[in-house]
N, C-alpha and C positions, 0 to 999 in steps of 0.2 A: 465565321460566325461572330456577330456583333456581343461585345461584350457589356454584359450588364454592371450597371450602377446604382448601387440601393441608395435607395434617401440618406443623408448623412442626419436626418433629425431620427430615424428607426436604428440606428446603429448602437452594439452598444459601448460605455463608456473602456471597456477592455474586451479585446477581442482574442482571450486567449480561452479555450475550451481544454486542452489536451487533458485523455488520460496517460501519457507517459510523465516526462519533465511537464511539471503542471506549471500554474498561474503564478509567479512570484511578485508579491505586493510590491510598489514603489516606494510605500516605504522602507521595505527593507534592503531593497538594492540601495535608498540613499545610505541605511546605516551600513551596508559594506563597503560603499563606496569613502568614507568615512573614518572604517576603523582602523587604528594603525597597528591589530596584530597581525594584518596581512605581510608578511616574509620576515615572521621572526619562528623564532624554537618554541615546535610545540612541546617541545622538555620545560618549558621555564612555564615560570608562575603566572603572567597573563592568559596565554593559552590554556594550560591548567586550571585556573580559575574558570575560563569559559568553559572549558569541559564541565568543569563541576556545577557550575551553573545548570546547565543543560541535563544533567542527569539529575539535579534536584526539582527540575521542572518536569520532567516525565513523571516523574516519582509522584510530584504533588498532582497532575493533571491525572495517571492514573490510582492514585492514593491507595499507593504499593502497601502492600504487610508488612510486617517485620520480619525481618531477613532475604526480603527480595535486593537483587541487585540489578540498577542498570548498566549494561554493557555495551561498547562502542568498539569496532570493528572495521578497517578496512575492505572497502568493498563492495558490495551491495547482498541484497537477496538471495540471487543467486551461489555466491560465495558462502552465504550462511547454508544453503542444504548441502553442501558438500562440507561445510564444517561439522551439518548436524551426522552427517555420515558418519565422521569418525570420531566423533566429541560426544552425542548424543542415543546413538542407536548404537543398543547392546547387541541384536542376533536379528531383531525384526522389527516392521515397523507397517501398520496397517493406515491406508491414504482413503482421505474423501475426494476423489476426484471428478470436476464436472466445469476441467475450461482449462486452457494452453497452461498455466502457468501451476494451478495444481497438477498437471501433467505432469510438468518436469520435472514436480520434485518428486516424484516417483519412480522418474525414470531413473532420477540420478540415484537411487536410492538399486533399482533393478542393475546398476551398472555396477555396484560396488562388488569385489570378489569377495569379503570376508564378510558381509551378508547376506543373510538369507531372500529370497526371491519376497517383496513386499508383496500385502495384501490388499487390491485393489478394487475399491467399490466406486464404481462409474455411471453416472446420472447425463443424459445427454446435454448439450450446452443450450445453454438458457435456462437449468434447471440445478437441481444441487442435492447433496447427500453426505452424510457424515462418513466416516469410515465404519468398518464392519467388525464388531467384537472378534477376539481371535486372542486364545489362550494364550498363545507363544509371542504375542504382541508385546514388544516393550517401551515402543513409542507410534501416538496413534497420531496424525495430522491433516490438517486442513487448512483451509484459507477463509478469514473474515469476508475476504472481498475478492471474488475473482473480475481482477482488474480486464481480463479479455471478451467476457459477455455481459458482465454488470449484474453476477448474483451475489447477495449476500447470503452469510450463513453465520448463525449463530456461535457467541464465545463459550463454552461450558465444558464440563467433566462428564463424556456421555456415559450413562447410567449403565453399571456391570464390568467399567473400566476396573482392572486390578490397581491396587493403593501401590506398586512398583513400578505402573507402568505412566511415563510421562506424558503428556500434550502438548503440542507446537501449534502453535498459530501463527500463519503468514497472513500480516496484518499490512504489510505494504501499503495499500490505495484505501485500506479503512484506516488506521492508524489518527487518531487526529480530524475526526471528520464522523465518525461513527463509534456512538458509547460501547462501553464492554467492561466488564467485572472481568481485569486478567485473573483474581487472585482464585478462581477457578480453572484456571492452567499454567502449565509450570512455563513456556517458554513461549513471548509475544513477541514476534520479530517484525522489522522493517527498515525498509529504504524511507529516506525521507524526503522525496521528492514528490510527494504529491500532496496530502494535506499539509504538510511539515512545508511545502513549498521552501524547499533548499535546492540542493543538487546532489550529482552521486557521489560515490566513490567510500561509500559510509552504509554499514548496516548497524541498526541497535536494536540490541535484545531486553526485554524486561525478563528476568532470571529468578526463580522461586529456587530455595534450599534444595527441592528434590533436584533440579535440573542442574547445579553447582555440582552438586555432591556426586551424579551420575560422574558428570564429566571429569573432575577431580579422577574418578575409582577406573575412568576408561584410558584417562591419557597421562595421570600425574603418579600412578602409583606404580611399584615396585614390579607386576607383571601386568601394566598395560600398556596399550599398543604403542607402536611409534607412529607420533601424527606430525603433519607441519607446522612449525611452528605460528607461521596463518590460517590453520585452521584447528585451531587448537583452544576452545573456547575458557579452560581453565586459562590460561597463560594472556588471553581477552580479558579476562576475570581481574587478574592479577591487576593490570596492567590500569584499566578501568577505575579502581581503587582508587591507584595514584593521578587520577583525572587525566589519564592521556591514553594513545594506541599503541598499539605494539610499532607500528612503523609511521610516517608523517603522515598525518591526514589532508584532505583540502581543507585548507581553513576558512575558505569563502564559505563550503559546506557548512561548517561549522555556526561561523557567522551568523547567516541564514537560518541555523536550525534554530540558533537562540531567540533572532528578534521575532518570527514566529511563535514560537512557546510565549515567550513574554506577550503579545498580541494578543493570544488565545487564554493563557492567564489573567490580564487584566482586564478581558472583557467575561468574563466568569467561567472558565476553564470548557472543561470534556462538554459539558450541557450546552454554552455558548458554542461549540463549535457544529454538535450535533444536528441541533435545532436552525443552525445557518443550512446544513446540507440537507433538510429535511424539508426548508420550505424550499430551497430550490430545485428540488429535484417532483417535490409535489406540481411545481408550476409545469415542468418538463411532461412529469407520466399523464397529466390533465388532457396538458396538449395532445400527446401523442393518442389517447384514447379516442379524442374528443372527434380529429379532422379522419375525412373518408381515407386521404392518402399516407397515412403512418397508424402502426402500431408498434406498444413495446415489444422488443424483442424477447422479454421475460414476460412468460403470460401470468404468472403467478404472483399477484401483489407483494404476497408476504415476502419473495423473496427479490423483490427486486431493490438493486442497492441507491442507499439516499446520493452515493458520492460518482457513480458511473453509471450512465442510462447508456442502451444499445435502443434505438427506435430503428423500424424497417419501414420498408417505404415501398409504397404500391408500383405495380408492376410499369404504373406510368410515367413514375419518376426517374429518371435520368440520375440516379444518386450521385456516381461518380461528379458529373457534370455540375451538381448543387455545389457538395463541394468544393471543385475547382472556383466556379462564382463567388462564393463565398470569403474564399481563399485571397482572390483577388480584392475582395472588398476588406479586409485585413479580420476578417475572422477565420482564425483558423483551428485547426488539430482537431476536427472533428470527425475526420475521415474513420470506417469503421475499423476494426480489429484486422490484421493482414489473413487472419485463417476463416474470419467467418463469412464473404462473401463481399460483394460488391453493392447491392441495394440494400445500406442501412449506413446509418452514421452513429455515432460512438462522442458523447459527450461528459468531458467530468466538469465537475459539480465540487469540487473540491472546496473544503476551508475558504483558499482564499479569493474562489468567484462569488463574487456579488449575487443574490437572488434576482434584481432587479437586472443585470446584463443578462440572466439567464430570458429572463417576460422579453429583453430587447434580442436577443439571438433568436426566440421563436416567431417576436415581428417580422424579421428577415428574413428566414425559412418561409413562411406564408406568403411575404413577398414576391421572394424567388419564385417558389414552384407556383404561382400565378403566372409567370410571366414566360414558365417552361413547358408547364404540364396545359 
């Protein structure tokens, strides 16, 4: 099969789309390539400093309350729901589930022996739903952005919540890319590898007094439980204070998360970043509306997210096969979700993709399936 070759003048200026490890600006790989706290102690005061940095820039980007803390943790996301198992959830914990990755924190949550069986309210994918009030509830969670079919859903304290019971938001692939009022729940978490455009190995949590003070009374106090020392969000707390982790972090990580934040602060914080992923994702959902052979795979406007579009593609498209061409022509990571099928592809839209590579990613799709379908 002859391999196709797009115009090099329809190309766009970066051909990185991924929603997992996203887009990392060049300038920021110069400033890692550059710093020299790469292979020193992150016990000592450069690195410290960089930490503090970095947790005074979330702080300002999300213009925390007083007595919020930010928290930095070995890990990533996934690590954080098994922290929040034993650090955060007293007896129960009720999920809005509606895509692989709300899923699992429910599972991990149904896997724990010393709590109670979670309460799960499940919206089919492409769609979305908060969790379901429940007396015995004492931590209710969702996800801003589910990173696997591209819904968003709203940041807030849903109405009839009890004043004891906490809120987690897995903010991952929103984080940095899609505005939010945390100070309407107590615990924002995330990996910073997609609008933060860093790398793994790091979760941060924005921390409200009720969610300290749970964790404190579940793993610090006189009869609470024995947790590991990694997943032990008080001892994260601590630790955080003194602008470092509990064990060595990556510091390129780090790196990376600073000259980001700095980018996104100097060009006018949460709203500049917002409004970047809002026109690029408007040019995307246009497209996909507009041409006979795609549509969103969210049919519901309101909930379709600014920073991950999933588009489906007509029966006549060769998805896979786009793709691959694609791929070859150095655009890549667009392929869709591995659970939700094979005809649709999967675009972020992150922070740091350009609007304008997005208009040139859809010249080349159009392209293509001219030249396939």
């Amino acid at each position: 099969m002859r391999e196709l070759t797009i115009p090099p003048e329809l190309l766009p200026a970066d051909g990185r789309f991924g929603s997992g490890p996203a887009k990392v600006r060049a300038e920021a790989m110069a400033a890692l390539a550059s710093d020299p706290l790469m292979g020193t102690s992150h016990r000592k005061a450069p690195v410290r400093t960089l930490v503090g940095h970095i947790r005074s820039q979330l702080s300002a980007l999300y213009q925390l309350p007083e007595g919020w803390q930010v928290v930095l943790g070995n890990g990533g996301a996934t690590s954080f729901w098994d922290l929040a198992c034993v650090s955060l959830i007293k007896c129960k914990s009720s999920h809005g589930v509606y895509g692989s990755f709300t899923q699992k924190f429910a599972s991990e949550v149904a896997k724990t022996p010393w709590l109670k069986d979670p309460l799960v309210t499940e919206a089919p994918y492409g769609s979305g739903c908060l969790p379901a009030l429940d007396d015995g509830a004492d931590v209710y969670a969702w996800a801003q952005n589910e990173t696997s079919t591209g819904v968003a859903m709203p940041v807030l304290r849903p109405e009839g919540v009890g004043e004891d019971a906490l809120v987690l938001i897995d903010a991952t692939s929103a984080a940095g890319g899609i505005a939010a009022d945390v100070s309407a729940v107590d615990t924002f978490y995330l990996s910073p590898q997609k609008n933060f455009s860093s790398d793994g190995g790091l979760w941060v949590a924005l921390c409200s007094p009720a969610a300290l003070e749970r964790a404190g009374r579940l793993t610090s106090s006189p009869d609470g439980r024995w947790v590991p020392d990694t997943l032990n969000l008080s001892l994260a707390a601590q630790n955080a204070a003194k602008d470092q982790t509990l064990n060595t972090p990556a510091l390129a990580t780090l790196i990376l998360l600073s000259a980001q934040l700095d980018w996104m602060m100097d060009n006018g914080g949460l709203a500049f970043a917002a409004a970047r992923t809002a026109e690029s994702s408007r040019r995307l959902y246009e497209w996909a509306e507009a041409s006979e052979l795609t549509h969103p795979y969210v049919s519901d406007p309101a909930l379709r997210s600014p920073v991950v579009a999933t588009v489906v593609m007509d029966e006549r498209v060769d998805a896979p096969r786009l793709c691959s061409i694609l791929r070859a022509n150095g655009i890549v990571d667009i392929e869709p979700y591995r659970k939700l099928g094979t005809d649709q592809i999967r675009v972020g839209m992150f922070t740091s993709v350009d609007p304008d590579d997005v208009s040139a990613l859809i010249r080349c799709i159009d392209w293509v399936l001219e030249q396939i379908v």
